[in-house]
C-alpha positions as CSV (number, residue, x, y, z in Angstrom):
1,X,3.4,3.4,3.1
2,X,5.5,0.0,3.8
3,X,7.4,1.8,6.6
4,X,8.9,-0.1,9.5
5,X,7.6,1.9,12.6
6,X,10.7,0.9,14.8
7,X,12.8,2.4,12.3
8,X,10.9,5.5,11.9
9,X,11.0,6.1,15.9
10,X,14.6,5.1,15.9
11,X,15.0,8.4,13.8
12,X,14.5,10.3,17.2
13,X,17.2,8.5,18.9
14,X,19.6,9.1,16.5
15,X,18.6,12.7,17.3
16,X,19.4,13.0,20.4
17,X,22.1,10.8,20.7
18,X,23.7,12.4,17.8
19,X,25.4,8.7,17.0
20,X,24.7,5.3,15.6
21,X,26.6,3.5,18.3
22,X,24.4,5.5,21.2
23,X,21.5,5.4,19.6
24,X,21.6,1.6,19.2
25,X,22.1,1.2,22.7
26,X,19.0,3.4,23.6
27,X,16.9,0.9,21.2
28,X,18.9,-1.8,22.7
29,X,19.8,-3.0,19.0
30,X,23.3,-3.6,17.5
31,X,24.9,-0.8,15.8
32,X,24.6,-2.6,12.1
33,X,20.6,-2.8,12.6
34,X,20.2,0.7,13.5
35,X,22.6,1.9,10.1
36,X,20.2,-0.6,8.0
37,X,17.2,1.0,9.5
38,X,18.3,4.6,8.9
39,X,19.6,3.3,5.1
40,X,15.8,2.3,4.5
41,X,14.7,5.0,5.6
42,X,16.5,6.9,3.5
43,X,16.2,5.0,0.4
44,X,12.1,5.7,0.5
45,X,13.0,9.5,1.1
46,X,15.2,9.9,-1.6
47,X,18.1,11.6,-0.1
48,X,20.3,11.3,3.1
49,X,18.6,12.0,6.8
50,X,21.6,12.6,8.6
51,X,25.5,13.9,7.6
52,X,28.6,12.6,9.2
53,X,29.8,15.3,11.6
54,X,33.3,14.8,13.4
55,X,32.9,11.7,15.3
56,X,29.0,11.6,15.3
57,X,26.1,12.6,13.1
58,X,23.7,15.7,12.5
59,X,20.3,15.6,10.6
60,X,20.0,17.1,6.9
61,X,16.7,19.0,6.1
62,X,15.3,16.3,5.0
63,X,16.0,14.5,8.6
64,X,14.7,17.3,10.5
65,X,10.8,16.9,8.8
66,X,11.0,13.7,9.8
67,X,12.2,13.8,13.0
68,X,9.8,16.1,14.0
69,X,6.8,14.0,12.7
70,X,8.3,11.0,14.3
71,X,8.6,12.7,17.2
72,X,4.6,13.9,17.1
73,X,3.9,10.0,16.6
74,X,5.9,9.1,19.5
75,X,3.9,11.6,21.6
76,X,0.8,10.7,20.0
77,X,1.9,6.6,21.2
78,X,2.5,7.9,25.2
79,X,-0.6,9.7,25.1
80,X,-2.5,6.1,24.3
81,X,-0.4,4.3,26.5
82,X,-1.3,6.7,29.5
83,X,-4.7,6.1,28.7
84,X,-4.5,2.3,28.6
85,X,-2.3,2.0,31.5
86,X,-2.9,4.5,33.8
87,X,-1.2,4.5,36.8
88,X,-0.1,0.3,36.4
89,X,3.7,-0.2,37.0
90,X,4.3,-1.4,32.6
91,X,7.5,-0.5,31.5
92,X,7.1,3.2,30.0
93,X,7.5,3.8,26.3
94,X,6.9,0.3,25.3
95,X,5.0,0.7,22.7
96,X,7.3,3.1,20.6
97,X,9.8,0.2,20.9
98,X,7.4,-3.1,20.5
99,X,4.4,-1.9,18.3
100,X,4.6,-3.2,14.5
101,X,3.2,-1.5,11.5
102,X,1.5,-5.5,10.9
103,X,0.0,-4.9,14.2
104,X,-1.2,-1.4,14.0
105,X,-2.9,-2.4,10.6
106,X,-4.8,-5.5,12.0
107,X,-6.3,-3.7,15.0
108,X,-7.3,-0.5,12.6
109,X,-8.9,-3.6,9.9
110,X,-10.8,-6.1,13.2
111,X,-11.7,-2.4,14.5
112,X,-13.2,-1.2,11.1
113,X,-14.7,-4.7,9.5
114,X,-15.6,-6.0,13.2
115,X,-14.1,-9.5,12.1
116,X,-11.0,-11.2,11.7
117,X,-12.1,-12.8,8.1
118,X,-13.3,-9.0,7.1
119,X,-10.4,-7.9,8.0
120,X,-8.2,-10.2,6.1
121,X,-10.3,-10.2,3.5
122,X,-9.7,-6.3,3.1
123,X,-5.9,-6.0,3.9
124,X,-5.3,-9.2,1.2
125,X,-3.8,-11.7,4.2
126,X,-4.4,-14.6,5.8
127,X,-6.9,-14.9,8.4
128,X,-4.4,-16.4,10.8
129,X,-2.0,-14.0,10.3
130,X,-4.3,-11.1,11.3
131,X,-5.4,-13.1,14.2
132,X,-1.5,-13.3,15.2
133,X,-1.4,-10.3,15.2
134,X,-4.0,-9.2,17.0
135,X,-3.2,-11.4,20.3
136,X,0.3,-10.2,19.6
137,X,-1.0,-6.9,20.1
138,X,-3.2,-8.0,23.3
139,X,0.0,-9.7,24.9
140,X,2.0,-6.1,24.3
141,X,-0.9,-4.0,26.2
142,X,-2.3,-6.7,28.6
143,X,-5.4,-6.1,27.5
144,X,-8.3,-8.6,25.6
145,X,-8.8,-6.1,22.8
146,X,-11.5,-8.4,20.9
147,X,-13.3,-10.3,23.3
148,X,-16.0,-13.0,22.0
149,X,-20.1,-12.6,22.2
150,X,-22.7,-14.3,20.4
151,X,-22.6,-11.9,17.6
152,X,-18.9,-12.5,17.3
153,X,-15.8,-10.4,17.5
154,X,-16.7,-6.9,19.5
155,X,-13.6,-4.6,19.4
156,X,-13.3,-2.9,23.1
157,X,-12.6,0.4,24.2
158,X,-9.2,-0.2,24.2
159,X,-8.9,-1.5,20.6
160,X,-10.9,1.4,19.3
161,X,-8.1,3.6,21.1
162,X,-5.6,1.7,19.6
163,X,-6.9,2.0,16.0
164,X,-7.1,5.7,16.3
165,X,-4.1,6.3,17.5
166,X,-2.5,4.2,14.4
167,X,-4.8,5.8,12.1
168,X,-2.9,8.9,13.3
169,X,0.7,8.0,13.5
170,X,0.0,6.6,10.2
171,X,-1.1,10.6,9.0
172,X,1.9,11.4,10.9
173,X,4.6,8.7,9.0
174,X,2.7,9.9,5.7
175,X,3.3,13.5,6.2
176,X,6.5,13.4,7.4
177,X,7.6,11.6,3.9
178,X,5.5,14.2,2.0
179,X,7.5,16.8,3.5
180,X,10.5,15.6,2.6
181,X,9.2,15.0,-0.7
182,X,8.4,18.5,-1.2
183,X,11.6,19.7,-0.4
184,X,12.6,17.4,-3.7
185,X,10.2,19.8,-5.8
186,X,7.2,17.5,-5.6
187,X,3.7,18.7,-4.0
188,X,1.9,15.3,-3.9
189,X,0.7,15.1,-0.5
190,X,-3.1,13.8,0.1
191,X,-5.9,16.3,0.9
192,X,-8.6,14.3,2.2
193,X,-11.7,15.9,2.9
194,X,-15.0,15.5,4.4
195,X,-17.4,17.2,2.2
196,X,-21.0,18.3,4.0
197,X,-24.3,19.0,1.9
198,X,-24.1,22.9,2.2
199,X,-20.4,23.2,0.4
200,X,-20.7,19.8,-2.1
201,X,-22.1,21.7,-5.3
202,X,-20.1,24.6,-5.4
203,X,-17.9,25.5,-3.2
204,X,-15.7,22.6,-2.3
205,X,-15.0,22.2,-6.1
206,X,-14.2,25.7,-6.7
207,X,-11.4,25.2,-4.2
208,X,-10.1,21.7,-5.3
209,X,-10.0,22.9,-8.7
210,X,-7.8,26.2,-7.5
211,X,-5.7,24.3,-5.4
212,X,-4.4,21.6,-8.4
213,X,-4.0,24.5,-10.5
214,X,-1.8,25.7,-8.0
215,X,-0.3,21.8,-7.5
216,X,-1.3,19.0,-10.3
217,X,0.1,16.5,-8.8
218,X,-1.7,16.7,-5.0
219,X,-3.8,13.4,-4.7
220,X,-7.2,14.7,-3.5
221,X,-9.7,12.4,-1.8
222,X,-13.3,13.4,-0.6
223,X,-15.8,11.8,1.6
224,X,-19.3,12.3,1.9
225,X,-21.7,10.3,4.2
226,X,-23.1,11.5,7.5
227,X,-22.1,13.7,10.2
228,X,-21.3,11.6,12.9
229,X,-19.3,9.2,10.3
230,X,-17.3,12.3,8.7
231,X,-16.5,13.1,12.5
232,X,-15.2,9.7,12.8
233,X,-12.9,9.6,9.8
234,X,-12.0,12.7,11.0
235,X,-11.3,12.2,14.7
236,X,-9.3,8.6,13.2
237,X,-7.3,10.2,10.5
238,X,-9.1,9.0,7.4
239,X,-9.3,12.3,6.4
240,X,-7.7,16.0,7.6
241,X,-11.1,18.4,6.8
242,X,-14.5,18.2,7.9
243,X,-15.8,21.3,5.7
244,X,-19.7,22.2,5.8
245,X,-22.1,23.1,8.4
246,X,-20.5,23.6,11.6
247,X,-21.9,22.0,15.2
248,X,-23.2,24.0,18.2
249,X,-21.6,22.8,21.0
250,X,-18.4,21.7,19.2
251,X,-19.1,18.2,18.4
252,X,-15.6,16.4,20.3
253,X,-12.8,18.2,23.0
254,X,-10.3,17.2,20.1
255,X,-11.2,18.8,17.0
256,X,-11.8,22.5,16.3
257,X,-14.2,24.4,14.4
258,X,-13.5,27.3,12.2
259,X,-16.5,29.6,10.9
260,X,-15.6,30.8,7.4
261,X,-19.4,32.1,6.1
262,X,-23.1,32.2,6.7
263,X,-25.0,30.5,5.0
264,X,-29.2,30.9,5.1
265,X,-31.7,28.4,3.6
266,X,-33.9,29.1,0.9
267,X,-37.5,27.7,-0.3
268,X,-36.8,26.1,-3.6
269,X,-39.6,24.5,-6.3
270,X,-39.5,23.9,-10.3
271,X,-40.0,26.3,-12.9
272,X,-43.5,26.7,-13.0
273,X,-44.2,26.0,-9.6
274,X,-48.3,26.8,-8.7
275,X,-46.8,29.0,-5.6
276,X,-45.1,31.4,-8.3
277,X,-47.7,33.1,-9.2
278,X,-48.4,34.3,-5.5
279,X,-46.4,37.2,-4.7
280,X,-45.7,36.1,-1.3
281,X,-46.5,32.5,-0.5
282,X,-47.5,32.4,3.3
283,X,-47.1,29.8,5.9
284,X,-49.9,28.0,5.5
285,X,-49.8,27.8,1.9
286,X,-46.1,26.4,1.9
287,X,-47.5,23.3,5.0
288,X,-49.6,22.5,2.4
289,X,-47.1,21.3,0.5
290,X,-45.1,17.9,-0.7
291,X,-41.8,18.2,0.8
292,X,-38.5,16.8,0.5
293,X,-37.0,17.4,3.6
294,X,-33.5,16.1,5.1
295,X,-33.3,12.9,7.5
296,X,-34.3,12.9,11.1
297,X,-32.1,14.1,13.7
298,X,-30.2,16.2,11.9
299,X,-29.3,20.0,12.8
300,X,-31.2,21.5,9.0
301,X,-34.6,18.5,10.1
302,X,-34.5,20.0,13.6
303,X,-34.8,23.8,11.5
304,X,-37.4,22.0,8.9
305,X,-39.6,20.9,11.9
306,X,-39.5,24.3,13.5
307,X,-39.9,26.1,10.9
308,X,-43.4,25.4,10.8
309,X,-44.0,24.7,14.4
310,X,-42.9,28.4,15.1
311,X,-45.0,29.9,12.9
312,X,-48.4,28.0,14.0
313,X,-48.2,25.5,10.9
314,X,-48.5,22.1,11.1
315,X,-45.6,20.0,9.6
316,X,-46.0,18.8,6.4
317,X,-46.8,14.7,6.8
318,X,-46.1,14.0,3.0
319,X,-42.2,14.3,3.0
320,X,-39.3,12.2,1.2
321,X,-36.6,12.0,3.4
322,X,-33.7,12.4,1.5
323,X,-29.9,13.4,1.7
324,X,-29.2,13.6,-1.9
325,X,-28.4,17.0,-3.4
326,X,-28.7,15.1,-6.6
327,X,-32.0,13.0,-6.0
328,X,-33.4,16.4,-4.5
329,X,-33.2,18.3,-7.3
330,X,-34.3,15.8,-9.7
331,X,-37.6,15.0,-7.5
332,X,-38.3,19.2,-7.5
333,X,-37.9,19.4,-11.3
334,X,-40.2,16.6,-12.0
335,X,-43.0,17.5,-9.6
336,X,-44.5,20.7,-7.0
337,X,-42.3,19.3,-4.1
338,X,-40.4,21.8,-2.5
339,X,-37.6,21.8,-0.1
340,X,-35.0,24.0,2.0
341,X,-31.9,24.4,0.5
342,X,-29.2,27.0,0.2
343,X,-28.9,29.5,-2.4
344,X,-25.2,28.4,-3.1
345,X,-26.3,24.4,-3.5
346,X,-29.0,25.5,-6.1
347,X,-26.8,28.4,-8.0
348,X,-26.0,26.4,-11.3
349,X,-29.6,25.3,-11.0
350,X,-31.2,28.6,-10.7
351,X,-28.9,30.1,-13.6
352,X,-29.7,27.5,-16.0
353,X,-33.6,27.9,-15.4
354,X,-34.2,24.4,-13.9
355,X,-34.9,25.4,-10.3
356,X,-36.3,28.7,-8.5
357,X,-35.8,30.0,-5.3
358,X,-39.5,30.5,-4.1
359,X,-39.0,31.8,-0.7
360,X,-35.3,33.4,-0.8
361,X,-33.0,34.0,3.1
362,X,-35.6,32.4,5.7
363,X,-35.1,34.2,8.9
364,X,-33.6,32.5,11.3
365,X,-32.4,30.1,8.9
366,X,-28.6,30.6,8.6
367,X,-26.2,28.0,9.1
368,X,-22.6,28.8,9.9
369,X,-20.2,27.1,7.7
370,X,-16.8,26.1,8.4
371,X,-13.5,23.9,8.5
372,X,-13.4,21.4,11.6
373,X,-10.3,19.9,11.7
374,X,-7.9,17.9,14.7
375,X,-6.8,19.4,17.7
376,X,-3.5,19.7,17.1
377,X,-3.0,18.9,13.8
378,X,-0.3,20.0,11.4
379,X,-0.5,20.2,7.7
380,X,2.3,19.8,5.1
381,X,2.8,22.7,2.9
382,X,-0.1,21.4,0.2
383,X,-2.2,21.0,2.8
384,X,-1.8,24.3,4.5
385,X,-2.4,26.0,0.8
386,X,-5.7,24.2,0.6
387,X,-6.9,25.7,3.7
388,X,-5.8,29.2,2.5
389,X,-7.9,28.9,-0.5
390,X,-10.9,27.7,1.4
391,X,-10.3,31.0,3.3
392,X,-9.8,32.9,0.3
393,X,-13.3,31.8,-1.4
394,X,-15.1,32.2,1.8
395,X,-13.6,35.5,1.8
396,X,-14.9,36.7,-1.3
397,X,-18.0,35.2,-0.3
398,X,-18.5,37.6,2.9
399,X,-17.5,40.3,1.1
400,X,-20.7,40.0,-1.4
């Protein structure tokens, strides 16, 4: 959204001042800037912010949602700055009055592309205009945020801190207009999730599909990819839902896990399979085998490993790494591979007669599956009815 961040945290001072004329003097702006910036405002939330009230003013509905995310932004901006600064004597709360929107996009871009070119190239300006910006940006904080090595540009600590924390006043500007939006009667806020192997096939799109029959018009965007990226978008506000196997310890201090199901793993072949006709294929029988098995380092390779280590088999050498529930089942129907897999991933499969589950609920084998979202976070209405269905399905999943 093309919102002017200085106008948007000038929505707090209003607030408590409870008139233009103070609340211009708090930003140290004239009176006639601050009525633009509320006008603006309100002309891309569709209705009036505040009411006249006697001599002063006194937010509408509309006002309140966004005051209140503007005030979670402003927090979210004196959290960063405490980080960066620490105990040095900068003037307090100069961020929330100096930061740009132009500024807060260029760091998130350099920080995401690692290059100024990249990161003109993706947010369609100039290269010297996101270099401005940048060393803008450096001048405001007092800190080099992209210092120079022989590879080129390496964003620092600092500038990674920076792009998260614009990632997620960003979610919180976005939001805040959503809300006020749905006051209006419309339910298009974003759900953007982080989709995980174990929930991809079935039951992520059972709960998309019940949530836009609930609302039509919701703009739903998922991500798959690894772990440890998914935990990135998530931890930078890319996306508000990390749904799939959950992490033992939690993965980060600021996002939280919630366990919804368990989940086991099953031994799954081809129709046809030579282990079928065994009534119970053994240990050894199954090592011998052509595997496709997940990539390395991963929580369900770590299992795939042990599995066979624990039961005095050696591990299978002849493996296709892959992460592909897709490629995986295509390799198992088109040879006497086999690989671990839950029941729910392969359910279509199974019904349809194009996969069986060989070796069904390995002990030992269940995963927990969950919702990991941010510390802290607070979803719009939509969002808040999309987590409720995920709860509902998982629910009914239990209760089997």
């Amino acid at each position: 959204m093309n919102v002017n961040l200085r106008h948007f945290f000038a929505l707090v001072d209003i607030a408590d001042a409870g008139r233009l004329s103070s609340a211009a003097e708090r930003a140290s702006v004239s009176q006639s800037a601050m009525t633009q910036a509320l006008r603006k405002l309100e002309e891309l939330a569709g209705e009036p912010l505040f009411n006249r009230v006697g001599f002063g003013v006194a937010e509408t509905p509309a006002g309140e949602a966004l005051i209140w995310r503007a005030r979670r932004a402003i927090d979210l901006l004196r959290s960063t700055e405490r980080e960066l600064r620490g105990e040095r004597p900068r003037d307090a709360g100069s961020l929330r009055r100096q930061i740009t929107a132009s500024q807060f996009r260029a760091v998130v871009a350099i920080v995401e592309t690692g290059g100024y070119s990249t990161a003109a190239r993706r947010l369609g300006l100039a290269q010297p205009t996101i270099h401005r910006a940048a060393k803008d940006l450096e001048a405001l904080v007092g800190v080099d945020l992209f210092p120079r090595t022989p590879r080129g540009v390496e964003p620092s600590d600092v500038a990674k801190s920076l792009a998260r924390c614009a990632n997620l006043v960003f979610a919180e500007v976005r939001q805040g207009f959503e809300e006020v939006w749905q006051l209006q009667g419309r339910s298009d806020s974003l759900i953007a999730i982080g989709s995980l192997p174990l929930v991809r096939s079935e039951f992520l799109p059972t709960a998309i599909t019940r949530l836009l029959s609930l609302y039509p018009d919701a703009r739903v965007s998922i991500l798959d990819g690894p772990y440890v990226e998914q935990l990135h978008a998530l931890r930078f506000g890319e996306i508000d839902w990390l749904i799939g196997a959950l992490r033992e310890p939690s993965p980060a201090s600021d996002v939280v896990q919630e366990p919804l199901f368990v989940q086991p793993l099953a031994v799954v072949v081809r129709p046809g399979h030579p282990l079928l006709s065994k009534p119970s294929p053994k240990i050894d029988d199954l090592a011998k085998l052509e595997w496709i098995a997940p990539r390395p380092l991963t929580p369900a390779r770590r299992f795939f490993d042990e599995f066979f280590e624990n039961n005095g088999a050696k591990t299978p050498n002849r493996i296709i790494e892959c992460s592909s529930l897709v490629t995986t089942r295509g390799l198992l129907r088109q040879s006497d591979r086999a690989a671990l897999l839950s029941p729910m991933q392969v359910r279509e499969d199974v019904s349809a007669g194009e996969l069986v589950v060989l070796v069904d609920a390995i002990p030992q084998s269940s995963r927990t599956i969950g919702m990991t979202t941010r510390d802290n976070w607070k979803p719009t209405m939509v969002q808040s009815a999309f987590s409720n269905i995920v709860r509902g399905i998982a629910s009914g999943l239990v209760a089997r």
